[in-house]
C-alpha positions in Angstrom: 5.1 -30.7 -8.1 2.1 -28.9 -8.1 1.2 -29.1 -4.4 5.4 -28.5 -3.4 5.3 -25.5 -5.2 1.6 -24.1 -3.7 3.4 -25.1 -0.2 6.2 -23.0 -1.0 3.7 -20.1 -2.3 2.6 -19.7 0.6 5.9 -18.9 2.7 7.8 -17.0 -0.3 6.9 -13.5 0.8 10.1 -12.8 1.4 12.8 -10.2 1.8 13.9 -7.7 -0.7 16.2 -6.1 2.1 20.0 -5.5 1.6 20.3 -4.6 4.8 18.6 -7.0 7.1 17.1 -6.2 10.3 19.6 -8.3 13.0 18.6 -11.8 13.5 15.1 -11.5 11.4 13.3 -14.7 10.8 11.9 -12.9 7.7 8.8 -15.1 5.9 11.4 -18.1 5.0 13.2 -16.8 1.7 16.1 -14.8 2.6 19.2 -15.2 1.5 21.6 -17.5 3.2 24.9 -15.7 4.9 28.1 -16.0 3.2 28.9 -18.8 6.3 26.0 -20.6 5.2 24.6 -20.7 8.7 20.8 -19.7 9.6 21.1 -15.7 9.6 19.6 -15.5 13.1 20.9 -15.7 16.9 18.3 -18.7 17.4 21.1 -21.1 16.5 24.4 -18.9 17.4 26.7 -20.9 19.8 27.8 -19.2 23.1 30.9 -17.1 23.0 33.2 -18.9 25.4 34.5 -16.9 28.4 38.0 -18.6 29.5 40.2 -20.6 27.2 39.9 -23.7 30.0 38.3 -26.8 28.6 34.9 -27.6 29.3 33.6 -30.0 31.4 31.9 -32.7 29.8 29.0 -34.6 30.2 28.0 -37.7 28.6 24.2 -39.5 28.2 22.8 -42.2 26.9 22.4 -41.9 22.9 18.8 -41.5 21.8 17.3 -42.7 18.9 16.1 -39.4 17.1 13.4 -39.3 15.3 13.7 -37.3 11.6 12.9 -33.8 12.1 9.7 -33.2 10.2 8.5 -30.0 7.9 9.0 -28.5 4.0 11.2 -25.9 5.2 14.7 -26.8 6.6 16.0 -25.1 9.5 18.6 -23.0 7.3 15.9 -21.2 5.6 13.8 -21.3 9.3 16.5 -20.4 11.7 14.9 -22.5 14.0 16.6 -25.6 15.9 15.0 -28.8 15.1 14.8 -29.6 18.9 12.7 -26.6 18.9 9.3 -28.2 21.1 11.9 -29.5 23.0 11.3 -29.3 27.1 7.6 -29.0 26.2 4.6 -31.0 27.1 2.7 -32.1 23.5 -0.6 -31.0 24.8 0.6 -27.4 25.9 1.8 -27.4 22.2 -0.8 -28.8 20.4 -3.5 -26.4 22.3 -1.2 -23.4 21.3 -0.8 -24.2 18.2 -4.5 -24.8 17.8 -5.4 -22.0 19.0 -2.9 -19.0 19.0 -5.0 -15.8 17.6 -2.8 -14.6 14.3 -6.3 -13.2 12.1 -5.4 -9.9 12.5 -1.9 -9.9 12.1 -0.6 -10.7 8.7 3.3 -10.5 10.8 1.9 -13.2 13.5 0.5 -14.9 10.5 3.9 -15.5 8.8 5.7 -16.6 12.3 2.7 -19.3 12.4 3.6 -20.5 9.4 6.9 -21.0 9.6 6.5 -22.9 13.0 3.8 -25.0 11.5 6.3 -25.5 8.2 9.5 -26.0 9.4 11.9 -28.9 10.5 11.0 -29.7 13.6 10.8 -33.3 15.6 8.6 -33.8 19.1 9.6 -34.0 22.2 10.6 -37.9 22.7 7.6 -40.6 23.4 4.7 -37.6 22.3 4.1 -39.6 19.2 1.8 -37.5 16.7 -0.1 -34.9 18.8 2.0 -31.8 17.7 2.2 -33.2 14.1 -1.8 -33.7 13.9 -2.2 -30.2 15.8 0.4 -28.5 13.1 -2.2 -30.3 10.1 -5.2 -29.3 12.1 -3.9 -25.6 12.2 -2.8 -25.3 8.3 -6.3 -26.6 7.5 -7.8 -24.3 9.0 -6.1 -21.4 8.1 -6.7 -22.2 4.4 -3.5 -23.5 3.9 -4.6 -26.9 2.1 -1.8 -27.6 -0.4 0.9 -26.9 2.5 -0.9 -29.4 4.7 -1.4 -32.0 1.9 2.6 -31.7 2.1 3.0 -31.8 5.0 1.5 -35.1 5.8 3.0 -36.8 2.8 6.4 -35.7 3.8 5.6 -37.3 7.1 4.0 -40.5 5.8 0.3 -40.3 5.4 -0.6 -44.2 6.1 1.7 -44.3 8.7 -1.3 -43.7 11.3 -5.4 -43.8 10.8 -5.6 -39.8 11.7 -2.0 -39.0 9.4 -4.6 -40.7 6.7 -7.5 -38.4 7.7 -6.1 -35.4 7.5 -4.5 -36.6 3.9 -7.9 -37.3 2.7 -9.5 -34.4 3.8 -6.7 -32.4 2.2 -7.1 -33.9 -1.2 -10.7 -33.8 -1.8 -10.4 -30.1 -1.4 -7.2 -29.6 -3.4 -8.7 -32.1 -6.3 -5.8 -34.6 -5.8 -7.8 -37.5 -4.0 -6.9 -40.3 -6.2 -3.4 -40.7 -4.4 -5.1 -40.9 -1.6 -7.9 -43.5 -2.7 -5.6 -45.7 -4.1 -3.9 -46.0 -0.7 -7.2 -46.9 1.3 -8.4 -49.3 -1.5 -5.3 -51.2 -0.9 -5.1 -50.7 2.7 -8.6 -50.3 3.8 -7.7 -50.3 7.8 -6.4 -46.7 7.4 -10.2 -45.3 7.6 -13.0 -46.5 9.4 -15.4 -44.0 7.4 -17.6 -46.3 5.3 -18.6 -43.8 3.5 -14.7 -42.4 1.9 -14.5 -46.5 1.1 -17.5 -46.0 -1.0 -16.0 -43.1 -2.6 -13.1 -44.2 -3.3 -14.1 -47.6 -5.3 -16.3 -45.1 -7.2 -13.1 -42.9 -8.6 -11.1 -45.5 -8.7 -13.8 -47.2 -11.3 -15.2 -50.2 -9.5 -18.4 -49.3 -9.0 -19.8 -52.7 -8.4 -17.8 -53.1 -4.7 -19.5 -49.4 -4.1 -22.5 -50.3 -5.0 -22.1 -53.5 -2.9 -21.2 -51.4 0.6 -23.5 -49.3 -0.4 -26.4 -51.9 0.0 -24.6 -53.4 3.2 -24.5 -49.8 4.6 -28.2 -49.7 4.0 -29.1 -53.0 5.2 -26.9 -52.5 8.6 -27.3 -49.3 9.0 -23.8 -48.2 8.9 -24.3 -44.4 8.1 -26.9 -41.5 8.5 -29.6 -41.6 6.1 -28.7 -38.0 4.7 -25.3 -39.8 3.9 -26.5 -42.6 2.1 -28.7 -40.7 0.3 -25.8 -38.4 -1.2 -23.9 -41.3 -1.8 -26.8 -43.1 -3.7 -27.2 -40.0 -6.1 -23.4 -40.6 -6.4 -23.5 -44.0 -7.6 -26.7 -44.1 -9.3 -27.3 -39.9 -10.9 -30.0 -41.5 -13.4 -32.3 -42.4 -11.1 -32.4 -39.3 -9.3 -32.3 -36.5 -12.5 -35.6 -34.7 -12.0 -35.7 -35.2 -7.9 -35.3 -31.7 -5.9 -32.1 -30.8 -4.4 -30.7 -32.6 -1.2 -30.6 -30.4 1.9 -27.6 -29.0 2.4 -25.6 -29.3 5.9 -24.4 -26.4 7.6 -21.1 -27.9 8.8 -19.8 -30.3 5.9 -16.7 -32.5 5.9 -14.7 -32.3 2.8 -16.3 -35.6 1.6 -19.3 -34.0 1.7 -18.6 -31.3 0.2 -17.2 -33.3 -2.5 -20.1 -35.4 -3.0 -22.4 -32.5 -3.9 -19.9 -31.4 -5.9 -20.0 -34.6 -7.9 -23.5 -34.2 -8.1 -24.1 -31.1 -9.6 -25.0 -29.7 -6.3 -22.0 -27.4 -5.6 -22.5 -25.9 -2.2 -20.8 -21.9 -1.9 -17.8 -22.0 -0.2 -17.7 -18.4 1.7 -20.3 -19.8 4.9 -17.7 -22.6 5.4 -14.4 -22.7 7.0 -10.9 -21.2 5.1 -9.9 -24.7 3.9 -12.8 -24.9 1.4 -12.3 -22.2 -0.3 -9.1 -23.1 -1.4 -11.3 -25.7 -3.5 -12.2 -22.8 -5.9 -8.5 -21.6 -6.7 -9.1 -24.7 -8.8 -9.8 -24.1 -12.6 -13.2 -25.9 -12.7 -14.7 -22.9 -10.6 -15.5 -19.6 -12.4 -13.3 -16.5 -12.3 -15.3 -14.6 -9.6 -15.6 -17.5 -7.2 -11.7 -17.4 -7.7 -11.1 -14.1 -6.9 -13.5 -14.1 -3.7 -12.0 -17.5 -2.7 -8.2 -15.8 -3.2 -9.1 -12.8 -1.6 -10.2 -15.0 1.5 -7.0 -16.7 1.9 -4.6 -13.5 1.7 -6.4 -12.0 4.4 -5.8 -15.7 6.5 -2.0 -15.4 4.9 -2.6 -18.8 2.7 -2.0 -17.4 -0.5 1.6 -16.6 -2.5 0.8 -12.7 -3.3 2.0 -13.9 -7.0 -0.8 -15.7 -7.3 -3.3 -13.3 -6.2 -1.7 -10.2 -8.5 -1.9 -13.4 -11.3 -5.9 -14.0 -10.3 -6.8 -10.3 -10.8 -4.7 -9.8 -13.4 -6.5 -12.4 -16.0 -9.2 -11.1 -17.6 -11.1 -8.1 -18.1 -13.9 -7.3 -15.4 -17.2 -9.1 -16.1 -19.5 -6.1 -14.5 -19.4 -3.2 -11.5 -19.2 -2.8 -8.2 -18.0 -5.1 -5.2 -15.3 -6.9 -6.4 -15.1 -6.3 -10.0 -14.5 -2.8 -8.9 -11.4 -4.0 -6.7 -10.2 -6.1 -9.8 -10.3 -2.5 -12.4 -8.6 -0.8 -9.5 -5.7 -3.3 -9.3 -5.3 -3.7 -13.1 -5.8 0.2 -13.7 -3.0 0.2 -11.2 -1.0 -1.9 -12.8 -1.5 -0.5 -16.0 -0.3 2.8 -14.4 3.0 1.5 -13.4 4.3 0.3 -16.7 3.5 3.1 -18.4 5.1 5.2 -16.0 2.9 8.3 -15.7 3.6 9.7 -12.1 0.0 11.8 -13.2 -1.9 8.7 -13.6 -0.6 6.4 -10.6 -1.5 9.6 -8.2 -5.0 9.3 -9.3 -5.2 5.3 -9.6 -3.0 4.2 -6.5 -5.9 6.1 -4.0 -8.2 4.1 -5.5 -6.6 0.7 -5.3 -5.6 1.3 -1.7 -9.2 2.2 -0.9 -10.4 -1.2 -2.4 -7.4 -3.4 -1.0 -8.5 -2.0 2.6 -12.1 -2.7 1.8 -11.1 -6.6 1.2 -8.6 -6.2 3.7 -6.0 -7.3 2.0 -3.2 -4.4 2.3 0.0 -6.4 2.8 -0.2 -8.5 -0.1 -0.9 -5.3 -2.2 2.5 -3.9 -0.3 3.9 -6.6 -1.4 2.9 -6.9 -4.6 3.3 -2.9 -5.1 6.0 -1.4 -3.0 9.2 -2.3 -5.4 7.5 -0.4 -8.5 6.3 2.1 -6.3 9.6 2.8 -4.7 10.7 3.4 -8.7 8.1 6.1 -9.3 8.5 9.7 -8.7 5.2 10.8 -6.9 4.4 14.4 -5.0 1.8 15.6 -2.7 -0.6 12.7 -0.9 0.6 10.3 -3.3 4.2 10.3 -2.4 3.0 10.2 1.5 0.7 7.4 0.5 3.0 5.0 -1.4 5.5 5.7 1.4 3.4 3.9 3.9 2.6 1.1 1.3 6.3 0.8 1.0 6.6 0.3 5.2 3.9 -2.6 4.9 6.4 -4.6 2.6 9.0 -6.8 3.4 11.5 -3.4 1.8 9.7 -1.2 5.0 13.2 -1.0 5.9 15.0 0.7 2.8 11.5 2.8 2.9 12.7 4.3 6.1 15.7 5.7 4.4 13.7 7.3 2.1 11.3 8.9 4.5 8.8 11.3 3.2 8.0 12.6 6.6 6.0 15.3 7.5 4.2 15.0 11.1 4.9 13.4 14.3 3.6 10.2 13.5 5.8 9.5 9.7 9.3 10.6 11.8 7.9 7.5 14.4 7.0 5.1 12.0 10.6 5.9 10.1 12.3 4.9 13.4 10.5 1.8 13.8 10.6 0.6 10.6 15.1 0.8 11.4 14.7 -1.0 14.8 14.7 2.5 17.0 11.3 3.9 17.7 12.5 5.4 20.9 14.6 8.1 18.9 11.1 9.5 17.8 8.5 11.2 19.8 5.6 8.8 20.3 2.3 10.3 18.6 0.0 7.7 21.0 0.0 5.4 23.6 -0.1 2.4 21.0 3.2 4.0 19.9 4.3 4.7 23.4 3.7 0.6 23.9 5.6 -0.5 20.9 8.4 1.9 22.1 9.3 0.4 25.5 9.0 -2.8 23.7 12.2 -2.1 21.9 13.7 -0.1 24.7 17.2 -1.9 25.6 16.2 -2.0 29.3 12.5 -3.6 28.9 12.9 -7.4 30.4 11.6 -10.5 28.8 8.2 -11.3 30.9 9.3 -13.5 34.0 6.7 -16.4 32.6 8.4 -16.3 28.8 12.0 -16.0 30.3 11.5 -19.0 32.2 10.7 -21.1 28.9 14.0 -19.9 27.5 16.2 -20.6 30.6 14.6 -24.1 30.4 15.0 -24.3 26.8 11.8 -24.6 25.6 12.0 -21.8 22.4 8.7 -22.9 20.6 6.3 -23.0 23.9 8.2 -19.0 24.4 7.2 -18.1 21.0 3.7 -19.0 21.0 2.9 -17.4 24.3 4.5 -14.4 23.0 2.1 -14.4 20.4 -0.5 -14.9 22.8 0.7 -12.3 24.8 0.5 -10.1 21.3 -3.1 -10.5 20.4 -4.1 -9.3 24.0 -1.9 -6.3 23.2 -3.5 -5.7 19.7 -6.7 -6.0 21.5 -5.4 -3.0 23.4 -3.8 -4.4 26.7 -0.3 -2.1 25.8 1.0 -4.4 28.9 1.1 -7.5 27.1 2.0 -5.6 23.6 5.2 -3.9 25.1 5.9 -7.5 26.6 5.9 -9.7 23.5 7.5 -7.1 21.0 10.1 -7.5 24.0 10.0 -11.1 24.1 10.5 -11.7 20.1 13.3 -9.3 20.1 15.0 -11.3 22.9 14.7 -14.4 20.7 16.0 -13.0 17.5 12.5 -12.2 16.4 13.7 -8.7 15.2 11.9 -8.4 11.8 8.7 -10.2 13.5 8.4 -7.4 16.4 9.1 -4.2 13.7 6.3 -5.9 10.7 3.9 -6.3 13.8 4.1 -3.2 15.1 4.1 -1.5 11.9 0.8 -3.0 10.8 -0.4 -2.0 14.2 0.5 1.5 13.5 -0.8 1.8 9.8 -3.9 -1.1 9.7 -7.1 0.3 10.5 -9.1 -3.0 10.7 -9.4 -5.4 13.3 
């Protein structure tokens, strides 16, 4: 239950809107329409232009396989079919590498095409699947992988079992997945996760065993058999200096020197190892580093990170124990009420959420009890723009505290009508034209949709959005264009207001 609810953490960031944007996709919680069908155009039928009947074509029945996600496709609002027309490696490469760092709005699209219902193209077999595992790994995103997979059927395929097993030994969960090699030993061909796993699961006399016939066959690289010899045998080697440690571990790795008392810091490695300090056996600051880390990747449920800093009392100054008193003196503010003391405290929690870079999940931890306060001056104008980062930026609009050329633009974004505002640069100018009702869908992206292929358009219009963050206002104007065309709405204003209000790249 543990790992289904971390998986849902991560997509819950949803919206507190009661008036939507048209056809949002918003970050997979909002409310289902009265009808029950997806809010969004993705899935709306053609409206039929003459009462004659249709013609109609018939085609061999298919045997479907079972769309395959955590997220269904009411919550999504996309079709199941949606890689459909597609080739799996054009997929799989996008997926793998589609630029989202600086974007927590591309961010939560990524997510929810890596996490929702969705089958392959037919006779593709696993590529799109491993390439959606791949891509949650390395955003951080363990415990939504671990899900993933084991939705899917981790020992239905040796690299389904892989990425199970790495996915585990960083989320602490890997004796589900050793007790499914030790009975079916073909799913690995790593001598070494065999050795582990008779170890955890308490027969250490078949580890020790492979462990000799590793040695005596030379089965693995000396480095590896000496980790797993401290493993197995940590008398022998209490007063002997440290191992060197490798630059690049596997998760197995970094497991073993965990085991052994070795624990190797988790910040030079990639974003999926430090979600192995969320866990309780590490200490509070290697927590709140490790947290911090994933909200800026958009792997972490902002619920979780308000619940991280909100635990204890500071242990010293400066870095980020001076983020965690800003957040909690924040905090403090709030409840009490005291417009006079959140002016003071809310400049200074900004200023360190913008230091760790880690603004939206303060907007969205902060905007609804901001919106309730009565603020004047720099504060108000401040806590405005907090409220436009939020999933409420919307409702925020209506209650504009405008005062300059750039706050009267930003108000008409955030309700789906930038053009109705001057535009105070040529970002804005970009991000304007991209809602303008007579911009066209780029030839290359309409082509996608006229041949049905939905998922390849929305990743190359991501694509297309990183170039225009990285200041091509081509390409910007063009995929804000193209994600309104496919019902993107909420996706194209949350982009462009981050654009407009983040500073850092």
């Amino acid at each position: 239950m543990r790992i289904k609810a971390a998986a849902a953490g991560v997509m819950l960031a949803g919206s507190a809107l009661a008036n939507e944007p048209l056809a949002a996709i918003d970050w997979l919680n909002q409310p289902q329409p009265r009808s029950g069908l997806p809010g969004t155009v993705l899935l709306e039928p053609p409206v039929a232009g003459t009462a004659a009947l249709p013609q109609v074509s018939v085609t061999p029945l298919e045997a479907l396989l079972p769309p395959i996600g955590l997220v269904p496709a009411a919550a999504t609002g996309l079709p199941a079919d949606l890689w459909r027309g597609s080739a799996a490696d054009d997929i799989a490469r996008l997926i793998e590498t589609v630029p989202v760092r600086s974007s927590p709005a591309m961010q939560a699209l990524l997510f929810t095409l890596l996490l929702s219902e969705t089958r392959p193209p037919a006779a593709t077999g696993d590529r799109i699947l491993l390439a959606r595992l791949d891509r949650l790994l390395a955003l951080g995103a363990t415990d939504p992988s671990q899900a993933l997979v084991e939705h899917a059927g981790p020992t239905n395929s040796k690299e389904r079992f892989a990425r199970w097993f790495d996915a585990t030994l960083l989320t602490g969960s890997e004796d589900a997945s050793c007790a499914a090699l030790t009975a079916s030993p073909h799913l690995s061909d790593s001598y070494a996760a065999r050795i582990f796993c008779a170890a955890r699961r308490g027969d250490w006399p078949t580890a020790a065993l492979m462990l000799e016939t590793a040695y005596a066959l030379e089965l693995l690289p000396k480095e590896q058999m000496d980790l797993l010899d401290r493993f197995l045998n940590p008398d022998l080697f209490e007063l002997a200096p440290p191992l060197r440690r490798p630059s690049d571990p596997d998760p197995l790795t970094f497991r073993l020197f965990e085991t052994i008392g070795e624990t190797m810091p988790t910040a030079p490695l990639p974003p999926a190892f430090a979600a192995a300090d969320l866990r309780d056996i590490a200490g509070w600051k290697a927590q709140l580093e490790a947290a911090e880390r994933l909200a800026r990747a958009g792997a972490l449920n902002p619920n979780q990170y308000l619940g991280l800093f909100s635990a204890r009392k500071p242990a010293a100054s400066g870095g980020i124990w001076d983020r965690v008193a800003a957040v909690q003196r924040l905090e403090s503010d709030l409840n009490s009420g005291s417009a006079e003391a959140i002016a003071k405290s809310l400049p200074r929690a900004w200023e360190a959420m913008q230091e760790a870079g880690t603004e939206t999940v303060f907007a969205d931890i902060f905007a609804e009890p901001l919106a309730r306060t009565t603020l004047t001056g720099p504060a108000a104008a401040l806590a405005w723009r907090i409220r436009l980062l939020s999933p409420a930026y919307e409702l925020a609009a209506h209650d504009a505290q405008a005062s300059g050329a750039a706050d009267h633009f930003l108000a008409a974004l955030a309700q789906g009508h930038p053009g109705e505002a001057a535009a105070p640069s040529p970002l804005a100018e970009a991000i304007a034209l991209g809602f303008a009702a007579d911009t066209g869908v780029p030839p290359a992206i309409r082509q996608l949709l006229d041949n049905g292929q939905l998922g390849e358009a929305i990743l190359r219009s991501m694509v297309l959005f990183a170039h225009g963050a990285d200041g091509n206002l081509d390409d910007l104007t063009a995929a804000l264009a193209a994600f309104r065309a496919v019902g993107l709405e909420d996706t194209a204003r949350r982009a462009s207001l981050q654009l407009m209000l983040l500073e850092h790249g």
